[in-house]
N, C-alpha and C positions, 0 to 999 in steps of 0.2 A: 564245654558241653557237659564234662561230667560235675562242675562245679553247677550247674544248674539241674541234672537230675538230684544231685543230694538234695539241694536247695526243695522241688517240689515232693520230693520224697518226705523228708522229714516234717515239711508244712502240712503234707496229706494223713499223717499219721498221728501228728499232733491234735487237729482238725476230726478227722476221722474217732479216737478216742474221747474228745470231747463231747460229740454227737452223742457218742454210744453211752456216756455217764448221766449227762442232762436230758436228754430227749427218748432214747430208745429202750428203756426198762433195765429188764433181768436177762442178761447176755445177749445183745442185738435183738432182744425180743424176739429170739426161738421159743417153741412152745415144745417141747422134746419130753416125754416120759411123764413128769409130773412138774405142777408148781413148786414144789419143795425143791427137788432135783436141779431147777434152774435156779433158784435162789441161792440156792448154795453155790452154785457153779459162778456167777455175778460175784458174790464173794470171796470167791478164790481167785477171781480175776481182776482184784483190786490191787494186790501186787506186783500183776503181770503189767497192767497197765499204767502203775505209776513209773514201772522200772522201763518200759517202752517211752513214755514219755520224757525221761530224762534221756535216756536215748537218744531220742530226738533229738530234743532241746540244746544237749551237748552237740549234735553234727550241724546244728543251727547256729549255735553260734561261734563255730571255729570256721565260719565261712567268710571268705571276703567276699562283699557283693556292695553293689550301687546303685544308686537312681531307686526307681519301684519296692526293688524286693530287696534292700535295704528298710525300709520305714513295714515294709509288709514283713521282715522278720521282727521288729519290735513288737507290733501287733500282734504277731503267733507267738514268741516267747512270752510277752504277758498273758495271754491266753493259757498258755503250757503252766506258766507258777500260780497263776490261777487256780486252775485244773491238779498242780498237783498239791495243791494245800488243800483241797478239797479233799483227794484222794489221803492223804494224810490223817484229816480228822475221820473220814470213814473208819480207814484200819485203826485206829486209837480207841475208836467206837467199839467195834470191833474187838481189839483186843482188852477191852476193863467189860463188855458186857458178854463176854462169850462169842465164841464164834457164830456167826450167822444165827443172829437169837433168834429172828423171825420166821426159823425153817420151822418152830417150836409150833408157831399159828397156825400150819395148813395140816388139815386131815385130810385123805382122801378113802374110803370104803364104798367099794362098790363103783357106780356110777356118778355117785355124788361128793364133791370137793367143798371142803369148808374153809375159809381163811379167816381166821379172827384178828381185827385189827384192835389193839387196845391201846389207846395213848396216854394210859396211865390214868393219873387224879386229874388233869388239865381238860380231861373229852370224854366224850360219850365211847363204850366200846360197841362194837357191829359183830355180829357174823354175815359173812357174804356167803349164801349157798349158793352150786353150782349145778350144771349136769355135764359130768366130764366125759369127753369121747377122745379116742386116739386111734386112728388110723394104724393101715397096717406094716408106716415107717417108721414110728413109734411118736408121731407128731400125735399131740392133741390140738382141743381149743372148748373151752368153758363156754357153758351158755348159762346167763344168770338167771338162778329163781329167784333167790329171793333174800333180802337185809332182812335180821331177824336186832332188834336189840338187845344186847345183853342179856344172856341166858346162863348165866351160872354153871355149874356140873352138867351137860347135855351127852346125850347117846340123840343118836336119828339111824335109819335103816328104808329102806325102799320096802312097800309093802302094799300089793295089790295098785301099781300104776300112783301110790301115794309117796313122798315121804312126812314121815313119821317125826316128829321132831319131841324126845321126853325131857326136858329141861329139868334141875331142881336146882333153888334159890332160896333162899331165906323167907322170901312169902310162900314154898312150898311146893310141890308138884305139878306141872302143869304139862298138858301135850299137844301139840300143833300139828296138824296138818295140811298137805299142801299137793294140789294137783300135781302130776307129774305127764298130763295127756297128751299135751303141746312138747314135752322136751321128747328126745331120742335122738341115736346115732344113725346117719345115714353109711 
């Protein structure tokens, strides 16, 4: 019996941290305080979770077992060195471009959240604006305004129910504005 708790133990952990890299975002997809805040926190939980997975992986396979969950431990151990060469090239990423470089992208002032995503010479870059609220357990949750393309040096501000967006670019000055009448915090 307790040779089969380790057994689904360590397959639900293996399994479960997998979920949480490929499918569920920035820390099981909490929304807690700010975007920046969780990104960073996903980051730092890159070597929690590779050092849990080997965890695992090790009580996997020091185990004698037969029939099923034999051929079902091949399957989750592949899955785990999978998983942690994945995890591997993250932190590597990680450690030659700075730590958590993309915390750099999100501003938040005010009400409004901005994430810039730039993928360099190979893409176009975006800004995503937002209208950020956070309740009073310190959850938020974005609602989007608006993709803006590539705005060079930008300030924005909330001003009369607008935002305000001043961009400057090498064609020069320009200022955007954008309802704000539909968003608000309940």
């Amino acid at each position: 019996m307790v040779m089969n708790y380790r057994f689904y133990v360590s397959c639900a952990v293996i399994m479960l941290l997998l979920v949480e890299t490929l499918f569920l975002g920035n820390s099981f997809s909490l929304q807690w305080h700010s975007p920046k805040l969780m990104y960073q926190l996903s980051a730092w939980l890159v070597p929690v979770k590779f050092l849990l997975t080997c965890l695992a992986l090790g009580c996997l396979s020091r185990l004698v077992l037969s029939g099923w969950q034999r051929y079902s431990r091949y399957v989750t151990s592949t899955l785990a060195i999978l998983h942690l060469l994945l995890l591997s090239l993250v932190g590597v990423g990680y450690a030659f471009a700075g730590f958590a470089p993309l915390s750099k992208q999100f501003r938040l002032e005010g009400h409004i959240a901005v994430f810039t995503a730039d993928p360099g010479a190979m893409g176009k870059a975006y800004h995503y604006f937002s209208y950020f609220c956070r309740n009073k357990y310190g959850f938020y949750h974005l609602e989007p305004i608006s993709r803006q393309n590539w705005l060079g040096q930008f300030d924005y501000i909330e001003q009369g129910g607008e935002l305000v967006i001043t961009s400057t670019t090498y064609d020069g000055q320009k200022e955007i504005r954008l309802s704000l009448a539909e968003y608000g915090c309940d």
